[in-house]
C-alpha positions in Angstrom: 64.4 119.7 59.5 67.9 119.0 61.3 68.8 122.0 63.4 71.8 123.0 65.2 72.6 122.2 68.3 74.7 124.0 71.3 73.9 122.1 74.5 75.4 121.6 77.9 73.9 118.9 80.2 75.0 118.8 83.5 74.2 117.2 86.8 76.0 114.4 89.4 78.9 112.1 88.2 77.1 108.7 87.6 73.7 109.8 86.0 74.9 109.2 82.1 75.6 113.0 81.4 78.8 111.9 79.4 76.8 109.0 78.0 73.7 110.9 76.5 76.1 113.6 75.3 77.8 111.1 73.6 74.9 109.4 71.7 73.7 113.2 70.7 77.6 113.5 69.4 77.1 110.2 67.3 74.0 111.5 66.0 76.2 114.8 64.9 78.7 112.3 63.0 76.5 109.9 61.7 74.8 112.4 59.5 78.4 114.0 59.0 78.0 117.5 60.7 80.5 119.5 62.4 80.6 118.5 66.1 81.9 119.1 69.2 81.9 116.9 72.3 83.7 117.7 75.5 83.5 116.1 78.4 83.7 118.0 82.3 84.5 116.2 85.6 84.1 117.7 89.0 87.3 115.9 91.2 85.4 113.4 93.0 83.3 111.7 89.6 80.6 109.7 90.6 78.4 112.0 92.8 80.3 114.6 92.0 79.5 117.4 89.4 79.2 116.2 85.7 78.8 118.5 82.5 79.3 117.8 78.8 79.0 120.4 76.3 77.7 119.1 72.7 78.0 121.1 69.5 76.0 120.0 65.5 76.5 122.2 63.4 76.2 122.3 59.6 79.0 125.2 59.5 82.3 124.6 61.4 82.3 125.0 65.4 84.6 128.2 66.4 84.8 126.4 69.8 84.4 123.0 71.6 83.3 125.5 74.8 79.9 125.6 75.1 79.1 129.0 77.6 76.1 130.5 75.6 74.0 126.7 75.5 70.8 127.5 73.5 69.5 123.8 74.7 70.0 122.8 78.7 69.8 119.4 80.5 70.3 119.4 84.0 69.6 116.9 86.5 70.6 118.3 90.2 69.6 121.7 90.9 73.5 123.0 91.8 73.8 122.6 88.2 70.3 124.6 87.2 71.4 127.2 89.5 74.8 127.1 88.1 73.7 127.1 84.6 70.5 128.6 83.8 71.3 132.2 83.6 73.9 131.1 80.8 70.9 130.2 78.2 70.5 132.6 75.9 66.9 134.1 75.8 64.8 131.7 73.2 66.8 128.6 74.9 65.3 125.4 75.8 65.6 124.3 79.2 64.9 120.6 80.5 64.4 120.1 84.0 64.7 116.5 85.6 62.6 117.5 88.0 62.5 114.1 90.3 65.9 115.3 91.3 65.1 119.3 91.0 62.3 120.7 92.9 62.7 124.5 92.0 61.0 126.0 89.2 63.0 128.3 86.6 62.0 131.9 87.2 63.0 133.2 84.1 59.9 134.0 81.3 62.4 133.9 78.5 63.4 130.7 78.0 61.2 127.8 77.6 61.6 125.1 80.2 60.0 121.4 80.3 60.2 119.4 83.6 60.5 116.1 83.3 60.3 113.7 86.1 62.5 111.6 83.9 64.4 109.7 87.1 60.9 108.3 88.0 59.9 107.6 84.9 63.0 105.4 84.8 62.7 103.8 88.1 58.8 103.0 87.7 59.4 101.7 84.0 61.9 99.1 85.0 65.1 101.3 83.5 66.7 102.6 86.6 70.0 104.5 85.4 68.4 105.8 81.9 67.2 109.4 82.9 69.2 110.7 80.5 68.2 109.1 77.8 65.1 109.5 78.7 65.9 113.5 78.5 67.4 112.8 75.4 64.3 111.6 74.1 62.3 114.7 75.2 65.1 117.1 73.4 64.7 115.0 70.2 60.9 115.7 70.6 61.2 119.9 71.1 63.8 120.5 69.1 64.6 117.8 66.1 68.6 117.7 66.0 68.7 115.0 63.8 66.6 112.0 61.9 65.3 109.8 64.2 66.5 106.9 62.8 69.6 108.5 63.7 69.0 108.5 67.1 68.3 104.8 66.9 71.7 104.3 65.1 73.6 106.5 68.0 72.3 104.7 70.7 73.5 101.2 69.1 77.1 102.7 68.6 77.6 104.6 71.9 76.1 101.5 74.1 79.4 98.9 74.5 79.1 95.6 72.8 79.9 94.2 76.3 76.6 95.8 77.6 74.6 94.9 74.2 71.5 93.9 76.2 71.0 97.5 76.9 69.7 99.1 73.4 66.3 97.7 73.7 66.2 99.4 77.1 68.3 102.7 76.0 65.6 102.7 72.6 62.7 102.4 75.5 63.6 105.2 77.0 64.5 107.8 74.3 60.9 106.8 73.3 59.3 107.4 76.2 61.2 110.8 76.9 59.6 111.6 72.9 56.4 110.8 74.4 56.5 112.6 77.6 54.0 115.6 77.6 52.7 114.9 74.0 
């Protein structure tokens, strides 16, 4: 079953933030929900801070804003601390936690750490964290079919970089596999 989504990812400029919260956007218009996709730069980009607010919906979105997120990526730990008391209690809470060594204090949310940056590294797809994170939200909480997923990933990865599906596939799969 396809549920709605209201997700924020966030972390450093450069670690695919926009990109992951575009293919979960693609996977919203594939299967022709509502969507919302909204990009956030800090002012210096790359290593600078990164967020992107996502939105599938099958009733219309009030608000391309995403401040309540019932689903949370983050990959630095500014952005956990800057975040996690925004998820509503019930949320779902990924941790990347090669990059984050804190652990969420709350006990009413549930939160999944994910050493997806090593993962990446020590699977030969340096760069695909987040996809790999991608892969792990797909598993906990089924936004969309998974040949969907497959589909997104094909449209949001540039025909000039075309030798990067197989990798991008790789990794959603391994984040679907990741504690299962």
């Amino acid at each position: 079953m396809k549920k709605d989504l209201n997700l924020l990812l966030a972390g450093f400029g450069g670690q695919g933030l926009l990109f992951a919260g575009k293919v979960i956007a693609y996977c919203g218009l594939i299967e022709e929900r509502q969507l919302s996709w909204l990009p956030s730069y800090g002012p210096e980009m790359r290593g600078g801070t990164a967020n992107c607010g996502v939105s599938i919906s099958d009733e219309p979105i009030g608000s391309p804003l995403v401040v309540a997120p019932n689903q949370l990526i983050v990959m630095n730990q500014p952005s956990l601390e800057k975040f996690i008391d925004a998820v509503p209690a019930g949320g779902l809470v990924l941790v990347d936690s090669t990059m984050i060594s804190a652990r969420v204090t709350r006990s009413d949310v549930t939160v999944h750490y994910v050493p997806a940056t090593a993962i990446a590294e020590d699977e030969g797809l340096k760069g695909l964290a987040n996809i790999i994170l991608v892969g792990k939200l797909f598993a906990e909480y089924p936004f969309c079919e998974a040949d969907t997923l497959t589909e997104a990933i094909r449209k949001s990865v540039p025909a000039s970089k075309k030798e990067m599906f197989d990798f991008n596939v790789r990794a959603a799969k391994l984040g679907m596999d990741y504690g299962s």
